[in-house]
C-alpha positions as CSV (number, residue, x, y, z in Angstrom):
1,X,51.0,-42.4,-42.3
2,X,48.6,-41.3,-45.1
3,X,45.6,-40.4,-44.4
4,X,44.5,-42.2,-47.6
5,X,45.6,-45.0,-45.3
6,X,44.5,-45.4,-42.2
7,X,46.5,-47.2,-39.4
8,X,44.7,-48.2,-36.1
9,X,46.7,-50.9,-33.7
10,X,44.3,-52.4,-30.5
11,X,44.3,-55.1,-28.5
12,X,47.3,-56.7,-30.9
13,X,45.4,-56.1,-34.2
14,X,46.7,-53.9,-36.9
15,X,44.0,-52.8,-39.0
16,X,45.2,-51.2,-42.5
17,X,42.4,-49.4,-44.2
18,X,42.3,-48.3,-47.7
19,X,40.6,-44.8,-47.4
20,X,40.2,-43.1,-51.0
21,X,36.7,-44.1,-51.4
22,X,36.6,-40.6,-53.7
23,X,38.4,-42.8,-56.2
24,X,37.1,-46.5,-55.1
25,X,40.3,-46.4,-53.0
26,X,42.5,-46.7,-56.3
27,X,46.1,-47.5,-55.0
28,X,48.4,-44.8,-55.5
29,X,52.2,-44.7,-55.1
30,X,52.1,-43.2,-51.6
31,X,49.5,-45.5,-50.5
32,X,51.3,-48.9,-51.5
33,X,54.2,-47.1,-49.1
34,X,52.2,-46.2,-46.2
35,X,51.0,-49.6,-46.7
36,X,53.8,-51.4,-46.6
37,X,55.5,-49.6,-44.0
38,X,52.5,-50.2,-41.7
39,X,53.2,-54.0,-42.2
40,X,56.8,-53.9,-42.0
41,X,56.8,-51.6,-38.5
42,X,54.2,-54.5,-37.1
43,X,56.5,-56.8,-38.0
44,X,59.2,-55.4,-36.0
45,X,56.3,-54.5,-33.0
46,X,55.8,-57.2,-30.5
47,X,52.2,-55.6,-29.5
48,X,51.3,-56.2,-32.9
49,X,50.1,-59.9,-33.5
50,X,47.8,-60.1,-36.6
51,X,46.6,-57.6,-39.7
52,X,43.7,-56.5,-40.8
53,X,44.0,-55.5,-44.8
54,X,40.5,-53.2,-45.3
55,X,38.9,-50.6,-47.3
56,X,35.6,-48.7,-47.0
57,X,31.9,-48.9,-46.6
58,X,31.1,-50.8,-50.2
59,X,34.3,-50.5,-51.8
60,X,37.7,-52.7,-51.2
61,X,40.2,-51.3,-53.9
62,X,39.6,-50.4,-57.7
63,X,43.3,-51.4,-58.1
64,X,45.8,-49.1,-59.3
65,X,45.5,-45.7,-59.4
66,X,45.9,-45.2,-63.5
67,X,47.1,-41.6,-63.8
68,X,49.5,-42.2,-60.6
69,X,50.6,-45.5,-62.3
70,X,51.2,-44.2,-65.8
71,X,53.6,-41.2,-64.9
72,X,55.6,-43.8,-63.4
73,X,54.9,-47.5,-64.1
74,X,57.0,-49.7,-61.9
75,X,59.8,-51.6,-63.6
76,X,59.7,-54.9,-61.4
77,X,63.3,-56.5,-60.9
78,X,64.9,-53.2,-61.6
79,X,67.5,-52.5,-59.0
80,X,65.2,-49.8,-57.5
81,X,61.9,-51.5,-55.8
82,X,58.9,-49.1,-56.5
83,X,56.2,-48.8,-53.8
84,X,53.7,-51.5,-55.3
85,X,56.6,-53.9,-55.0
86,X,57.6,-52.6,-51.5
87,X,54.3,-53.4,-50.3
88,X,53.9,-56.6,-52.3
89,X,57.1,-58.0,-50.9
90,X,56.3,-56.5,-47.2
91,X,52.7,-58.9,-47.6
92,X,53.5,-61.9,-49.0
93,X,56.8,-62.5,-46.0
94,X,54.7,-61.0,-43.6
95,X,55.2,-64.1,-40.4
96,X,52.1,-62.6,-38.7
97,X,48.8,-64.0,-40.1
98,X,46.9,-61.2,-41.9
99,X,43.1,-61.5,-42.6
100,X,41.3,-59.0,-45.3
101,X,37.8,-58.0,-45.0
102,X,36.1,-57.0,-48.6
103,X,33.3,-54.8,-48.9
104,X,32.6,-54.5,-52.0
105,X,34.5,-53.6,-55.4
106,X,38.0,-55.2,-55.5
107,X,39.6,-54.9,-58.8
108,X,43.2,-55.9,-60.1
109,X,45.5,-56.2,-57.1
110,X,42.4,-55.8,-54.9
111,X,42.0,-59.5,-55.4
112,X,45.5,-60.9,-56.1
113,X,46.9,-59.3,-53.0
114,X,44.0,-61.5,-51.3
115,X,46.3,-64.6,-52.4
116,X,48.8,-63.7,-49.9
117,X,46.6,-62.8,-47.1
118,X,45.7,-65.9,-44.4
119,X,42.1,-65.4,-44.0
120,X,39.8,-63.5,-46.6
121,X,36.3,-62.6,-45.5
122,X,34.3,-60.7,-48.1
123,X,30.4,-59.0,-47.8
124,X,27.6,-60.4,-49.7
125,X,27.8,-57.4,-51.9
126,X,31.4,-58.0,-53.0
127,X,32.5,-58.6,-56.4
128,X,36.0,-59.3,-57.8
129,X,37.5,-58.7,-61.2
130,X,41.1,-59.3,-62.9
131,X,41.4,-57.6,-66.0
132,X,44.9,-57.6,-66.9
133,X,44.6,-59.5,-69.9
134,X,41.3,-57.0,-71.5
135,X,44.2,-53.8,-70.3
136,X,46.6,-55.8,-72.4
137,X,48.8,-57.0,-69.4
138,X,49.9,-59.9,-67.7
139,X,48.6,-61.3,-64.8
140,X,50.9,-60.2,-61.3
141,X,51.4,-60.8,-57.9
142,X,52.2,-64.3,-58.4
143,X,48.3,-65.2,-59.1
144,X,49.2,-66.9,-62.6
145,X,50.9,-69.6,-60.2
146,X,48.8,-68.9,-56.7
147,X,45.3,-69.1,-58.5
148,X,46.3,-72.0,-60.7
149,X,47.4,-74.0,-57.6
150,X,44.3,-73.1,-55.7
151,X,41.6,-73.4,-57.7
152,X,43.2,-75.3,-61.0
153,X,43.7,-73.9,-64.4
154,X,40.1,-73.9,-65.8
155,X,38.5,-72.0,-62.9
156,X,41.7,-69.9,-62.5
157,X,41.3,-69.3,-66.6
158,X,38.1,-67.5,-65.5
159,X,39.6,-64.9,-63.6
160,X,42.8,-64.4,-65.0
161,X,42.0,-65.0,-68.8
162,X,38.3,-64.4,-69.3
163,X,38.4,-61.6,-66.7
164,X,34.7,-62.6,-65.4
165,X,33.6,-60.9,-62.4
166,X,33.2,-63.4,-59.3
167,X,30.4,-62.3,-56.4
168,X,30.6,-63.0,-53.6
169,X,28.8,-66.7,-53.3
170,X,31.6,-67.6,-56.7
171,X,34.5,-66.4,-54.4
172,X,33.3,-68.5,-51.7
173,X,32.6,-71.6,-53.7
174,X,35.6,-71.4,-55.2
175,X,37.8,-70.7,-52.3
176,X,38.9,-67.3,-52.8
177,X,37.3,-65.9,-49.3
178,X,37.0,-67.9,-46.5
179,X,33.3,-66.6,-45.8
180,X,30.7,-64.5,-46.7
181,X,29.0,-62.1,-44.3
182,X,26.9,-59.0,-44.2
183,X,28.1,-56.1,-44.8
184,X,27.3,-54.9,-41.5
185,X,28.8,-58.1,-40.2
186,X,31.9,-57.7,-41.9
187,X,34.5,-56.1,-39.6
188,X,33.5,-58.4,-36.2
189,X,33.4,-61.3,-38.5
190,X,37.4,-59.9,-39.4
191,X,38.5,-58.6,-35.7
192,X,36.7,-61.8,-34.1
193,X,39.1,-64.1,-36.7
194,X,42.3,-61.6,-36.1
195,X,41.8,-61.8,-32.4
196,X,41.4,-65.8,-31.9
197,X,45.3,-65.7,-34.3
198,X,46.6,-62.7,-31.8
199,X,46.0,-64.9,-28.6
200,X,48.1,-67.8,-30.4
201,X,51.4,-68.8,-29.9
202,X,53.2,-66.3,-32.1
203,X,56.2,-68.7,-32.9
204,X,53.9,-71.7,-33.0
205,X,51.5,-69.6,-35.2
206,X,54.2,-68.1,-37.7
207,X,56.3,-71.7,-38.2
208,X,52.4,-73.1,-39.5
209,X,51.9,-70.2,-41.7
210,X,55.5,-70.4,-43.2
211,X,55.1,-74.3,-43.5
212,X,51.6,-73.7,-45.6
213,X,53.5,-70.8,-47.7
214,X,55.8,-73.3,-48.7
215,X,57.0,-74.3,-52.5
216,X,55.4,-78.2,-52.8
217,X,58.3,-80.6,-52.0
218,X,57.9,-84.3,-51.9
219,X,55.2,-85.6,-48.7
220,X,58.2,-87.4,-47.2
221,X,60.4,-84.0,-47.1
222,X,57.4,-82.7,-45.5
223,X,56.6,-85.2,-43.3
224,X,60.1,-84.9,-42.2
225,X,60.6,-80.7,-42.2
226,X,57.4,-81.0,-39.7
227,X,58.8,-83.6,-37.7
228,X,62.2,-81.4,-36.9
229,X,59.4,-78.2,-36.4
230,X,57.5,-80.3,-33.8
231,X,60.4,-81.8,-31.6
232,X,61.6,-77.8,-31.7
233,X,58.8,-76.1,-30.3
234,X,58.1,-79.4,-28.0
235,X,61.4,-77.5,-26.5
236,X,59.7,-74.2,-26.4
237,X,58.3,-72.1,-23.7
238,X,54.9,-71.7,-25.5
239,X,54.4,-75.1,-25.1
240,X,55.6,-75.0,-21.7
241,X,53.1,-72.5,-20.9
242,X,50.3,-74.4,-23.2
243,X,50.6,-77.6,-21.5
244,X,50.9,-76.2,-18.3
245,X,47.4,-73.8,-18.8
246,X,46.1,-77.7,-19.9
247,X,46.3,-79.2,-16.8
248,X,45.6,-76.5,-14.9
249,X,42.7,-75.9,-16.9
250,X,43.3,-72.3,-17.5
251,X,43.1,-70.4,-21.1
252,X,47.3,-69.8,-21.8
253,X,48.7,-66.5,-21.3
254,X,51.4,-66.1,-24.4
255,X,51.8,-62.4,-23.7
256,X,54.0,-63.3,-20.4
257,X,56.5,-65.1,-22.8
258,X,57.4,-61.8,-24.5
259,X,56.6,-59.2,-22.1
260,X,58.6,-60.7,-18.9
């Protein structure tokens, strides 16, 4: 890997950290593919269980790197995937959950990519800025649609349109970050949250996150697609081992299940 991206993997937590704080950890091409190929390869790696997207002390992302994306701006849909969609595409179907933990500046993709993550905790000196429109762009990522259906069109019109800058206690309020810590705070606050997903039921755990990543359908299609979910894993052996560690009243041990 990059070293402008670091990859540490303990006690079933990935943690991808941004590490260009030189250049406000502006995204360059090779960083979007070390990136992505750290998500992809924990996909694949039963020891992984749960991400950690981070950057550095006081600074998140600044976005993309301009210079690096200039001399080769990606051409989305072409039949060749450039890195920023390669690690766009390896986030957003990650099955594992993936929590983010914002420290400061995030800019641009820095906060769209936070759309796509399961849990966002941010410090209480973030801030968070999308000026696509004032660079003459449009709005990526999905975030036109993901932003509008979170936080409805006039609040979404802030970010997107206006391209006001959100601290942290407007990203809360709003819904953007889960919570707000200390700085100092920040990373337990993130490993404590990616640890309680990692113990999970991995199966269990991804069919909730793909149901909640689902296009709306009609409640009684829903009400239905969970119904056929819950009589499967009533089959499963995490339940198995679930209800048995109930009434034995003993914490469950999901790592058997995979490992033997």
């Amino acid at each position: 890997m990059s070293e402008l991206v670091l990859v540490d993997t303990a006690e079933r937590i990935r943690t991808i950290s941004f590490n260009r704080p030189d250049k406000k950890n502006a995204l360059t091409r090779a960083m979007y593919t070390a990136a992505a190929q750290a998500i992809e390869d924990g996909e694949r790696n039963g020891d992984v269980r749960a991400f950690i997207l981070t950057g550095t002390s006081g600074v998140f992302t600044a976005g993309n790197d301009i210079v690096d994306f200039m001399e080769r701006p990606p051409a989305m849909g072409s039949d060749e995937t450039p890195p920023v969609g390669r690690f766009m595409n390896a986030l957003l179907h990650a099955k594992k959950p993936v929590v983010a933990a914002v420290d400061g500046l995030a800019i641009g993709i820095g906060v769209t990519l936070l759309m796509h993550c399961d849990l966002v905790y941010c410090s209480d000196r973030a801030s968070f800025k999308t000026p696509f429109v004032d660079l003459a762009l449009a709005p990526e990522y999905g975030s036109s649609q993901t932003m509008t259906r979170a936080f409805g069109h006039q609040i979404a019109a802030e970010l997107l349109m206006l391209g006001a800058s959100w601290d942290a206690w407007r990203a809360e309020q709003t819904g953007l970050v889960t919570r707000t810590t200390t700085p100092e705070a920040l990373m337990d606050t993130a490993r404590t949250a990616a640890a309680a997903l990692a113990a999970k039921p991995p199966a269990a755990l991804a069919k909730a996150k793909e149901l909640m990543r689902m296009a709306p359908e009609p409640v009684e299609d829903r009400v239905a697609r969970e119904g056929r979910l819950f009589s499967e894993l009533l089959q499963s052996p995490e339940f198995a081992e679930a209800a048995a560690a109930f009434m034995e009243r003993r914490a469950p041990d999901f790592d058997k299940l995979t490992t033997g």
